[in-house]
C-alpha positions, 0 to 999 in steps of 0.5 A: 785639432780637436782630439779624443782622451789619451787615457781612454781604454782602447774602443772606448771611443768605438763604443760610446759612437755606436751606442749614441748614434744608435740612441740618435737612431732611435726617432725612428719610434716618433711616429709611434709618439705622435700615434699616441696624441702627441703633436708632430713638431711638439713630439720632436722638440720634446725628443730632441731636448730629452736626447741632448738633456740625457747625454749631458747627464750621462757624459762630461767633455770630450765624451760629451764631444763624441756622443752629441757628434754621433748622436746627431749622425744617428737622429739624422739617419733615422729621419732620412729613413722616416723620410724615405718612406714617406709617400712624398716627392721627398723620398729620395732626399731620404735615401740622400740623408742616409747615405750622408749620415752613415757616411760621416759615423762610419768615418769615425767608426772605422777610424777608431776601430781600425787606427785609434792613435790618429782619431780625433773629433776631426774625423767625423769629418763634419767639419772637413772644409768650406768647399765640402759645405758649400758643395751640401748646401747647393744640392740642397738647394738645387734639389728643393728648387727643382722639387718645387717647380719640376716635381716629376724631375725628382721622381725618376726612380731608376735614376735614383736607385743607379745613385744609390747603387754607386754610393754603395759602391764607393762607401763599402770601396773606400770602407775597405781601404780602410780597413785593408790599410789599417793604422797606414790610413790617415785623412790627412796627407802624411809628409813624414814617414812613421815606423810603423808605415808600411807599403800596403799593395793586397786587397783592394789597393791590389785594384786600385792605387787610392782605393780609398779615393776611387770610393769617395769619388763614385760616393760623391758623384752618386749623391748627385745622381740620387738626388736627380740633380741635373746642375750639381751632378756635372759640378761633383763630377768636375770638381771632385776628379779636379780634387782628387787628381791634385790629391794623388800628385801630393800624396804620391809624391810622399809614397815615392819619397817613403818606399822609393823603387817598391812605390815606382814599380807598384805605381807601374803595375796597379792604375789609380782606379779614378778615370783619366788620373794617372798620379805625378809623373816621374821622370827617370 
């Protein structure tokens, strides 16, 4: 696993994300340039090689790791909100672009902000599996397809804006858990019990047991209904409530292990908050 500087001042990392994700932000000022008698595509390709030529001054490896990763997060969040406004059947693909993007900064911000010790390049989660990757690419490709030959399929704004609605949802829900769990939120399954690992049932894991989860899985599904993507729609659906019901059954059988009977009652009183997933089943 990639990993940060151990020796980096504590929020160092925080704040080199931010200020390059904000610099990546910043082609939001490129129509502005080509107002001024740039070329479309020259404008971007001048911008882009000043961008990478600019962090490459300023930051030396494994900053330079961080800052082109936030960077791009940044530039493609302005583009999805250049795109968003763009008077096109694309607009929607604009509002996806966004979602995607803040999704995959905020991961590492919150990472680093709120449990420093587990970050890592990894928690971009740019990289977090083949399956994730393919699953991209086909709503991409489902959503251009469609564009192409059934344009006004990609134009039910309503649909849309009830996708945007729940990627809202799920990202400030799995934001919180975050934030609620603090240094006990790790993107990977933890099978050994550190000390300072501590049962955390208030706040939002007082709703749900896998809050966290709960907010990927409406995240994901929304993506899809933002996109009006009739076919990939049912596949998230099947496959992340697939996903994410193995997930909870390895994960809980960790807690029960860690906490015991404080997890067993917990586990009685507050439900997972995915449908149908109940978690492993204990037999006393």
């Amino acid at each position: 696993m990639a990993g940060c500087a151990a020796r980096a001042p504590p929020g160092s990392e925080a704040r080199l994300s931010l200020a390059t994700f904000l610099l990546g932000a910043s082609v939001l000022a490129l129509p502005l340039l080509t107002r001024a008698g740039l070329q479309g595509r020259t404008g971007l390709a001048l911008y882009v090689a000043g961008l990478n030529a600019l962090l490459l001054l300023l930051y030396r490896p494994p900053r330079y790791q961080i800052a082109i990763r936030a960077c791009f997060l940044g530039f493609v969040f302005g583009c999805g909100v250049l795109l968003s406004f763009s008077q096109s059947s694309w607009n929607h693909f604009g509002w996806y672009v966004c979602s995607l993007s803040l999704f995959h900064y905020s991961e590492y911000l919150v990472t680093a902000v709120n449990n420093p010790k587990s970050l890592s390049l990894d928690s971009f989660l740019l990289n977090h599996s083949l399956e994730y990757t393919v699953a991209a690419l086909s709503s991409w490709i489902e959503f251009t397809l469609e564009n192409i030959f059934w344009p006004e399929l990609k134009q039910i704004t309503w649909l849309s804006a009830t996708g945007l609605l729940m990627v809202v949802f799920g990202e400030c829900l799995r934001k919180a858990a975050m934030f609620t769990a603090g240094s006990n939120f790790n993107h990977v399954v933890q099978n050994e019990k550190s000390d300072t690992h501590t049962l955390v049932t208030s706040g939002v894991y007082a709703w749900f047991r896998h809050p966290s989860y709960v907010g990927w899985f409406y995240w994901s599904i929304g993506t899809q209904v933002m996109l009006c993507n009739p076919i990939c729609g049912v596949v998230y659906a099947l496959t992340v409530w697939r996903f994410f019901r193995d997930r909870t059954e390895e994960e809980e059988v960790s807690l029960i292990h860690f906490f015991g009977e404080d997890y067993l009652e917990y586990k009685k009183r507050v439900p997972t908050g995915l449908p149908f997933i109940k978690g492993v089943k204990v037999d006393l």
